[in-house]
VEXDREN-2710 file (C-alpha; in Angstrom, 1 decimal):
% VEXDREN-2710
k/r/px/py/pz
1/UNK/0.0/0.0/0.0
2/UNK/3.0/2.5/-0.7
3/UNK/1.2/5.8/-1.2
4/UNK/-2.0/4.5/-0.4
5/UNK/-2.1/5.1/3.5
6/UNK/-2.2/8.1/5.2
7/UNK/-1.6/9.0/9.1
8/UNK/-5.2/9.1/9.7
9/UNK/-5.3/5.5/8.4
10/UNK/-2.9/3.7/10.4
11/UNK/-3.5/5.8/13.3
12/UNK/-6.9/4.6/13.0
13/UNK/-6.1/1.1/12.9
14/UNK/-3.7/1.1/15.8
15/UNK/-6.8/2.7/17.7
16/UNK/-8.7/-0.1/17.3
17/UNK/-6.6/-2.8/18.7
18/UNK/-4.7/-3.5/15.1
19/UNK/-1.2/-2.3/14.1
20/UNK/-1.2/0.4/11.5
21/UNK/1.2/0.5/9.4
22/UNK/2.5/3.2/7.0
23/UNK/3.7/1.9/3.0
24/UNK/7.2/4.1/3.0
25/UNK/8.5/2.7/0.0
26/UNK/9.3/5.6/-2.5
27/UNK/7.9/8.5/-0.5
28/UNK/11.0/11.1/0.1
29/UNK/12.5/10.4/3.8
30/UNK/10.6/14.0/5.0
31/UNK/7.3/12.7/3.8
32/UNK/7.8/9.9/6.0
33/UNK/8.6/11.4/9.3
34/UNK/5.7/13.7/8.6
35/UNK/3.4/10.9/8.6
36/UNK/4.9/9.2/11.0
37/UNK/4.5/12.4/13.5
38/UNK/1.3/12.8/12.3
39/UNK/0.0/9.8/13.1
40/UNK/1.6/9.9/16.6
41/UNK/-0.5/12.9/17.3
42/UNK/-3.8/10.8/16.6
43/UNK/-2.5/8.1/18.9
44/UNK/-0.1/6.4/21.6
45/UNK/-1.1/3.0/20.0
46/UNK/2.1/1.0/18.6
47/UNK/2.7/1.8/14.7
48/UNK/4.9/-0.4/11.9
49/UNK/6.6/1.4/8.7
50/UNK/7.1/-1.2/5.5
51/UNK/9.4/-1.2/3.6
52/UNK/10.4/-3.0/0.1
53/UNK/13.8/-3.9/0.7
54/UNK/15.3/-4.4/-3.0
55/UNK/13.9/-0.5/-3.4
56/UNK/15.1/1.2/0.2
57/UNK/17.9/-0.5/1.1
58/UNK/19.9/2.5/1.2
59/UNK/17.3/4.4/3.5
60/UNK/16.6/1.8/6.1
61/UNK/18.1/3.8/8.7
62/UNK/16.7/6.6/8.1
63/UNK/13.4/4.7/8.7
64/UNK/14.7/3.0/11.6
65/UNK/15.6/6.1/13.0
66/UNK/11.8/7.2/13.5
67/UNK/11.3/4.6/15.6
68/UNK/8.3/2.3/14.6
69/UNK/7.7/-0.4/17.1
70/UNK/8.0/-2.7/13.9
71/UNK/9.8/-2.4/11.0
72/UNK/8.0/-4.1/8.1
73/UNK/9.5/-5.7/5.1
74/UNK/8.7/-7.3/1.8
75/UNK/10.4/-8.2/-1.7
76/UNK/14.2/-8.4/-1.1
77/UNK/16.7/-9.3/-4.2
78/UNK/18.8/-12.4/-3.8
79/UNK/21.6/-11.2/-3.0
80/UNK/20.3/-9.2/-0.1
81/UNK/21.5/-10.4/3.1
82/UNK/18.6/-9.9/5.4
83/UNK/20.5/-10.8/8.8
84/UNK/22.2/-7.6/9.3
85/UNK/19.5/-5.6/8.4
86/UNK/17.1/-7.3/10.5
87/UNK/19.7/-7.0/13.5
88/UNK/19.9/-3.0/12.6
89/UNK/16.4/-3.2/13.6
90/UNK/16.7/-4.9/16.5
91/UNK/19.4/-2.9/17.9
92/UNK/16.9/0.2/17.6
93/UNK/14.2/-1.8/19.6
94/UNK/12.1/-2.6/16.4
95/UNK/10.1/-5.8/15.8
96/UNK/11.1/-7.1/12.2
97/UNK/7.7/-8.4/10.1
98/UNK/8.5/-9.7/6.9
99/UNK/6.0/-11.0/4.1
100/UNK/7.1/-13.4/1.5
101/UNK/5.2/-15.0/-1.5
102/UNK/7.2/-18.4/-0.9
103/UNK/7.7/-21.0/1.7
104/UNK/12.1/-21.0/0.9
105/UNK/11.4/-17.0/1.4
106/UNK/10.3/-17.6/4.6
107/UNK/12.6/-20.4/6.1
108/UNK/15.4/-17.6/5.1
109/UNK/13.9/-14.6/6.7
110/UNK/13.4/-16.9/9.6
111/UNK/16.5/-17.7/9.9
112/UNK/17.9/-14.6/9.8
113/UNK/16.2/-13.5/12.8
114/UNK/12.6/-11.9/11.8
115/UNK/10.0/-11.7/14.4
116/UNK/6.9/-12.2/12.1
117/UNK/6.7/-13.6/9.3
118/UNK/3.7/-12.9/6.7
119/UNK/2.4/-15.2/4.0
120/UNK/0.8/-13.6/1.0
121/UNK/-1.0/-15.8/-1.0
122/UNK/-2.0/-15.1/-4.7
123/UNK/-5.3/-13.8/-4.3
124/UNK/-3.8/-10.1/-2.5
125/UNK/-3.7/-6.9/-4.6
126/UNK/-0.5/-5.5/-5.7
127/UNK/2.4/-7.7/-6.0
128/UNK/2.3/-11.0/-5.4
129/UNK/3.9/-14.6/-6.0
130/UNK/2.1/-17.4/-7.0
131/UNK/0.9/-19.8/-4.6
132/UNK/-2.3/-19.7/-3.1
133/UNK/-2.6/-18.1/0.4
134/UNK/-4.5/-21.8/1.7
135/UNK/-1.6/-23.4/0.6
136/UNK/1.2/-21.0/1.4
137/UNK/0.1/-20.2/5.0
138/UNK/-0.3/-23.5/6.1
139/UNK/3.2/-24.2/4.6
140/UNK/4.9/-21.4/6.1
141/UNK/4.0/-21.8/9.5
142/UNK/4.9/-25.5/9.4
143/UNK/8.4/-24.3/8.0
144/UNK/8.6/-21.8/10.7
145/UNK/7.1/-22.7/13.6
146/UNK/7.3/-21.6/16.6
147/UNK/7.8/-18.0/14.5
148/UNK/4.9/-16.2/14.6
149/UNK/3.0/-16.3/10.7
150/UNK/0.7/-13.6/9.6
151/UNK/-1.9/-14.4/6.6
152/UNK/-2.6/-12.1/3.8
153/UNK/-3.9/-12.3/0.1
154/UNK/-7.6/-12.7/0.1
155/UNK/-8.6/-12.5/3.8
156/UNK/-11.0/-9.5/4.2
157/UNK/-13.4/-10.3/7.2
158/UNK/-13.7/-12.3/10.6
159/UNK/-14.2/-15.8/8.7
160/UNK/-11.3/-15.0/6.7
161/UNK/-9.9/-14.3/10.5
162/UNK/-11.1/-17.2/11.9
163/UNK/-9.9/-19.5/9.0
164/UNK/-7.0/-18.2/9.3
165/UNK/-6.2/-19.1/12.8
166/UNK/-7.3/-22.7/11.5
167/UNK/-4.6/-23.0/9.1
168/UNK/-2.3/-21.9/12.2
169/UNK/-1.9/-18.5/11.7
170/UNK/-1.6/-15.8/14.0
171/UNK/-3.6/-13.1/12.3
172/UNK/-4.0/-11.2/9.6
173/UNK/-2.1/-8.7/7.4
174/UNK/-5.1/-6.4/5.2
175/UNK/-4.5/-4.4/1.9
176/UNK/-7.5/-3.8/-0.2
177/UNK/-10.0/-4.1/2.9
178/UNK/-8.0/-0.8/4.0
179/UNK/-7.9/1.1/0.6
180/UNK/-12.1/1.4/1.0
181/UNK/-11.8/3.0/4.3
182/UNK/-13.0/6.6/4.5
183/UNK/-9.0/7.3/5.5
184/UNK/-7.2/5.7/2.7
185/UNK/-5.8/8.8/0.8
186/UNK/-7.4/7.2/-2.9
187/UNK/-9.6/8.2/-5.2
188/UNK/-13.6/7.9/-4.7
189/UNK/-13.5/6.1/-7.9
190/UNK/-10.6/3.5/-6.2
191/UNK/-12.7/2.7/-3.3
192/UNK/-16.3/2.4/-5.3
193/UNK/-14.4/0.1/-7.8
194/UNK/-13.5/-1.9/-5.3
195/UNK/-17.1/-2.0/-3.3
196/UNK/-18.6/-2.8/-7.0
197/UNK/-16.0/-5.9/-7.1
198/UNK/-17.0/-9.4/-7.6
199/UNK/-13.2/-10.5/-7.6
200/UNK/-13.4/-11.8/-11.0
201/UNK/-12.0/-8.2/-12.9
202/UNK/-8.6/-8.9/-11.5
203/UNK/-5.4/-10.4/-13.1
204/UNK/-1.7/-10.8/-12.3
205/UNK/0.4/-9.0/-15.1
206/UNK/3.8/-7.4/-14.8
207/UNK/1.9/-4.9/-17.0
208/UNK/2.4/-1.9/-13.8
209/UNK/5.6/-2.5/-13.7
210/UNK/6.7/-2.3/-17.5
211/UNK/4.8/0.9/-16.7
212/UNK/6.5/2.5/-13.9
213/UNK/10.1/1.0/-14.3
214/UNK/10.8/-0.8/-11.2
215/UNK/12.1/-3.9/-11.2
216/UNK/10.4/-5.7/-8.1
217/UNK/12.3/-8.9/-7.6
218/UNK/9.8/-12.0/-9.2
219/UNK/6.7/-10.3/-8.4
220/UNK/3.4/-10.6/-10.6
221/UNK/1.1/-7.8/-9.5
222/UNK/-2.9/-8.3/-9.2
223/UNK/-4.5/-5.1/-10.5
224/UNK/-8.1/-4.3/-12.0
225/UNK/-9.2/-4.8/-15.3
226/UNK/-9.6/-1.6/-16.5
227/UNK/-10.1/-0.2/-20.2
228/UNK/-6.1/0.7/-19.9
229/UNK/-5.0/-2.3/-18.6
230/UNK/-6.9/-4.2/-21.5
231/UNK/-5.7/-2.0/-24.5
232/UNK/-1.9/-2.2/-22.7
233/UNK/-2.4/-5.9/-21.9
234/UNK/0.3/-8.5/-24.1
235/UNK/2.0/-4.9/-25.5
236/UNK/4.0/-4.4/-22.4
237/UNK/7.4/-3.6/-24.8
238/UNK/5.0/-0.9/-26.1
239/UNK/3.9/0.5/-23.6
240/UNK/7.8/1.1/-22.1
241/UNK/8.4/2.6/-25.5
242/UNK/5.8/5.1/-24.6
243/UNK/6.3/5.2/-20.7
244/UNK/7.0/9.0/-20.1
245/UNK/3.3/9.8/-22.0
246/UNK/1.7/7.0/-20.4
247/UNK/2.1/7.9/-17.1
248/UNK/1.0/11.2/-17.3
249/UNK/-2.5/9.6/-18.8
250/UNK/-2.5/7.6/-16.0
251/UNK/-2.0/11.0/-13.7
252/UNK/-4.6/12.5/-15.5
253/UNK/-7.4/9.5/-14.4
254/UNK/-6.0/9.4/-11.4
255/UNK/-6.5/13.6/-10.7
256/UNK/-10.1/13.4/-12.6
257/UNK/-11.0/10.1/-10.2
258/UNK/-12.1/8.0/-13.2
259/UNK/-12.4/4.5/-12.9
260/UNK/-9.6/3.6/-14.9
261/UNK/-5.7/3.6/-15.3
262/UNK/-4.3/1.4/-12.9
263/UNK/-6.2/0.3/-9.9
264/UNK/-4.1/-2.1/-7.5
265/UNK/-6.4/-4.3/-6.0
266/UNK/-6.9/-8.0/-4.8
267/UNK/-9.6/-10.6/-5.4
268/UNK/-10.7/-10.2/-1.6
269/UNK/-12.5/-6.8/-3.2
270/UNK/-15.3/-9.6/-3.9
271/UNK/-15.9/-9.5/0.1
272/UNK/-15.7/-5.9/0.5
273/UNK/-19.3/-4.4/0.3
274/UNK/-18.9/-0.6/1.5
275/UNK/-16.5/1.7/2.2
276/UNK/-16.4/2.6/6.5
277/UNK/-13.8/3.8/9.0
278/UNK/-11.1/1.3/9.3
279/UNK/-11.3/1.6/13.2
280/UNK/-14.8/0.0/12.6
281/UNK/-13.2/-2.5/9.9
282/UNK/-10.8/-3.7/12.7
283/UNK/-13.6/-4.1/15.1
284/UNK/-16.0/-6.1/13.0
285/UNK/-13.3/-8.4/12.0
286/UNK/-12.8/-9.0/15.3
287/UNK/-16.3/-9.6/16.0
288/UNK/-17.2/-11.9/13.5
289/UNK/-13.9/-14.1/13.7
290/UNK/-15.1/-14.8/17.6
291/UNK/-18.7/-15.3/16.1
292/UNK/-17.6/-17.9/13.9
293/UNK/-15.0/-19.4/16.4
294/UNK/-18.1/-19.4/18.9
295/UNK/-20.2/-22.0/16.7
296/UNK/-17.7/-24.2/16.0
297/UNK/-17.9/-25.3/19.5
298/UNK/-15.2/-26.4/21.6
END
């Protein structure tokens, strides 16, 4: 969610009992300590900053250096060595949550001393890897154990919760729930596309990437089909040729809140059926998952 969460978004969450936590990645170091003090301001609550690894190595400490109780990471290259920067976090009295898209991804974060680790199945908006989060969470936190595992990629409400804690994990790590929150700093037109969602107008491409011209590290990313994606879709070479002009058109939707361009967004939208304060979207998930729990019996 880097961009797509605000102060009053993850203080919000942290209100309510979850962890909010603010998508750094690419924002300029001052933005960040902005938010970061903004958010503090709305609440004493713990807060996490995320961070893509293969994109801020270099500005780690600066992050570190605000303080979150956890730092949170994702999307590392290979040749990162994650045990140094993990124990950079440590020293600064930071948790270290990392998500990973594969069970050898998270025997290796694991093992170099992470304190969480999240699973992201296929299903999650954005970029993702591709195994299913059924399969992948239940793998993880067999490959892990007794480390903590955190599920994500199609998990939107308290049966998703409870679910969830069946396959053996933790609890939950939300993306597209958030972004139709009346704090999630997006476009009307971004959260009623996702309210209007069945889950079937997503796909994986690397179509946003050719786009913006970051290299994420083996990552597919899940966005909406809309009319851009679907005249860009198969012409990716294209549509670098023509990047600088692209954007901008992609700006413009964004600026004009049309439903179109490039809408990051996973097939949990299917579940999400209005757009409400995420304080109450962390409360009602809570509610439900001990609902559901409840009638299972003991």
């Amino acid at each position: 969610m880097a961009g797509a969460t605000s102060a009053e978004l993850i203080a919000a969450v942290s209100e309510a009992g979850g962890l909010g936590v603010l998508g750094a990645s690419f924002l300029p170091p001052q933005e960040i300590a902005a938010l970061v003090a903004r958010a503090r301001e709305l609440t004493s609550k713990p807060l996490g900053i995320n961070v893509l690894i293969y994109a801020m190595d270099d500005h780690i400490d600066e992050v570190l250096a605000l303080e979150p109780r956890v730092l949170s990471t994702a999307w590392p290259r290979d040749d990162q060595d994650l045990a140094p920067l993990f124990a950079r976090a440590h020293e600064r009295g930071c948790r270290v949550m990392h998500m990973v898209p594969h069970v050898v991804d998270a025997v290796r974060a694991a093992e170099a001393g992470a304190d969480v680790i999240v699973a992201q199945g296929s299903e999650g908006g954005g970029h993702i890897g591709e195994i299913a989060g059924s399969v992948l969470v239940r793998q993880v936190v067999k490959a892990v154990a007794p480390v903590p595992v955190l599920a994500a990629g199609g998990f939107v409400d308290g049966a998703g919760l409870a679910a969830a804690l069946a396959l053996g994990a933790d609890g939950l790590l939300l993306g597209t729930r958030f972004l139709a929150t009346d704090e999630a700093p997006v476009q009307q037109a971004y959260k009623d596309a996702i309210v209007a969602s069945d889950g079937s107008d997503t796909l994986a491409t690397t179509l946003g990437d050719s786009l913006s011209g970051r290299d994420w590290p083996g990552a597919w990313g899940r966005l909406k089909r809309t009319r851009f994606v679907e005249h860009w879709l198969g012409r990716e070479p294209e549509l670098r040729r023509r990047r600088a002009r692209l954007k901008d058109e992609v700006g413009a939707f964004q600026e004009s809140g049309a439903d179109d361009g490039l809408m990051w967004m996973g097939q949990s939208a299917g579940l999400v059926d209005s757009v409400e304060p995420a304080g109450d979207v962390v409360r009602r998930i809570v509610a439900e998952a001990e609902e559901v729990i409840a009638t299972l019996g003991p």
